[in-house]
C-alpha positions in Angstrom: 0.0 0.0 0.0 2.7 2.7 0.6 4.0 2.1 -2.7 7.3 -0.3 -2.0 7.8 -3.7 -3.7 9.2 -7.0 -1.7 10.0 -10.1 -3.4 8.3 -12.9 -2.2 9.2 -16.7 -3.2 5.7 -18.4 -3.7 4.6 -20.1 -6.7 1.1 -19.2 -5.7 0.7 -16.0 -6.7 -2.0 -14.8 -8.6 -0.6 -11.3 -9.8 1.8 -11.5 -12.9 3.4 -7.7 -12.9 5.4 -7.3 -15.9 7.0 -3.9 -16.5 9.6 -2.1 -19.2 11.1 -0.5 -16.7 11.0 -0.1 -12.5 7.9 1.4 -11.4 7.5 4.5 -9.5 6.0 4.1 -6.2 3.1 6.0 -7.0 2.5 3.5 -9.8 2.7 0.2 -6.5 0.4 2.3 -4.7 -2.5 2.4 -7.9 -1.4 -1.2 -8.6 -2.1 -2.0 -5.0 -5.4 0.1 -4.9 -6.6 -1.6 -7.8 -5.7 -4.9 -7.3 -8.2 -4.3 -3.9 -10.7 -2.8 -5.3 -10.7 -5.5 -8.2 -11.0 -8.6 -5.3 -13.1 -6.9 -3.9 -16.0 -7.3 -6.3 -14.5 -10.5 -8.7 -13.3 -13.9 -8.3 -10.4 -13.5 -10.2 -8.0 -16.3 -11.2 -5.0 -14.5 -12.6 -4.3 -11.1 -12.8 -1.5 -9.9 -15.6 -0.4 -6.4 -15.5 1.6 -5.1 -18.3 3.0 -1.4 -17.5 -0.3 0.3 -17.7 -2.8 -2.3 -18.2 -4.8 -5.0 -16.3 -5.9 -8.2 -17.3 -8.3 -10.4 -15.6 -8.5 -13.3 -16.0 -12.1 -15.4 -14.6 -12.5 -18.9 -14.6 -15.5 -19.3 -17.3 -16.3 -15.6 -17.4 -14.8 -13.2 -20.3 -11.6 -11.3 -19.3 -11.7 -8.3 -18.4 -8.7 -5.3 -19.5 -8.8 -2.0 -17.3 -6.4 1.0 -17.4 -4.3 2.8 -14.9 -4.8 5.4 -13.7 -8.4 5.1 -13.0 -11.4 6.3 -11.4 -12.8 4.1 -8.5 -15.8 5.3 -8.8 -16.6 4.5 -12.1 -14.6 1.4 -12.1 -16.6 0.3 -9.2 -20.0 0.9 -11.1 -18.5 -0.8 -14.1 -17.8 -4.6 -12.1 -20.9 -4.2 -10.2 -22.8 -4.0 -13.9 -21.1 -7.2 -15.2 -23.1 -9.7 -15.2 -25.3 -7.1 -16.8 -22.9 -6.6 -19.5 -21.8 -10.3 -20.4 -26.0 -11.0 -21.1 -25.3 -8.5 -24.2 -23.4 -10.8 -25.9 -23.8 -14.2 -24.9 -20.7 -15.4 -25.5 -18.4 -12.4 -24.9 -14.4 -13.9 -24.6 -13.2 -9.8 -23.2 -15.0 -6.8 -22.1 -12.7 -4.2 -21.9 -13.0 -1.6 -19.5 -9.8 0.7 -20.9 -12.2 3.2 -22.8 -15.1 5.5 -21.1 -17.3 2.9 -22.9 -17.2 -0.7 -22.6 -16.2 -2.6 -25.4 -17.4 -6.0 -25.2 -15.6 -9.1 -27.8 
């Protein structure tokens, strides 16, 4: 939460962090935020971030990309709709969240 990293040696961790180049603090601290809110409202299985990016990953549910930074707010409303969303298209495989509106694939 107060933006440091610590190496941990586990090969059960869910959260794949994959960067071009060592992330500022401020960046830990939204990747931390996120990652909270995210559990919060989804069972996620994996989570792959790539610099700015998320990637969810949901066992039999569509994945789902958000970007950093973000609002919480509008985030929040956006995972609480979901299950809303994936009834649009039946058979949705990503609904990406890194626009103002979601795109759903």
């Amino acid at each position: 939460e107060n933006g440091s990293m610590t190496s941990v040696a586990t090969s059960g961790a869910n959260i794949n962090f994959i960067i071009s180049e060592k992330p500022t603090p401020e960046t830990i601290s939204s990747v931390y935020k996120m990652v909270k809110v995210i559990l919060k409202y989804l069972d996620v299985s994996n989570i792959y971030i790539v610099n700015h990016r998320y990637f969810l990953s949901r066992l039999g549910q569509p994945d789902i990309i958000v970007c950093v930074p973000f609002d919480e707010g509008s985030l929040v409303s956006a995972l609480q709709s979901l299950s809303y969303l994936a009834t649009i298209k039946k058979d949705a495989k990503v609904i990406d969240f890194s626009y103002k509106n979601p795109i759903i694939r």
